[in-house]
Steps between C-alpha positions, in 0.01 A plus 500: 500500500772765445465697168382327167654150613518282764747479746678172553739361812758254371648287772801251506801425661695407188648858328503287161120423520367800619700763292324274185197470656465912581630534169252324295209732709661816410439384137143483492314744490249410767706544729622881576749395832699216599638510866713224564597363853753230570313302795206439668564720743580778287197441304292566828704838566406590147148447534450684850583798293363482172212338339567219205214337264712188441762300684742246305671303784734205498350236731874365606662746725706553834283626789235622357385250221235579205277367708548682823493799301170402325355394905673860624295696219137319531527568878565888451287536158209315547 
């Protein structure tokens, strides 16, 4: 955990959703960072470099679905 809060990775292909989505995490107070990546794939790049206590993903995605993302994330964190 980074600071006082915990640090969350937002991920979803649609600019609408996730700009809300990161949005409504930077509100609470819980949560003291918000890093938001656009795609599976970026979400992996994100994660090789920093740590993250909670993942929001959407599940519908190109490439790398939710899911794929989820598989990618048990195999390197078990």
């Amino acid at each position: 955990m980074t600071g006082p809060g915990l640090t969350a990775l937002v991920v979803d292909d649609e600019r609408p959703a996730l700009s809300e989505l990161a949005w409504l995490l930077d509100q609470d107070e819980r949560v003291a960072e918000v890093i938001a990546a656009s795609s599976g794939t970026q979400a992996l790049t994100v994660l090789e470099g920093r740590d993250v206590d909670v993942i929001f993903s959407d599940i519908s995605m190109p490439g790398l679905d939710g899911m794929g993302l989820l598989n990618e994330v048990k195999r390197k964190e078990p």
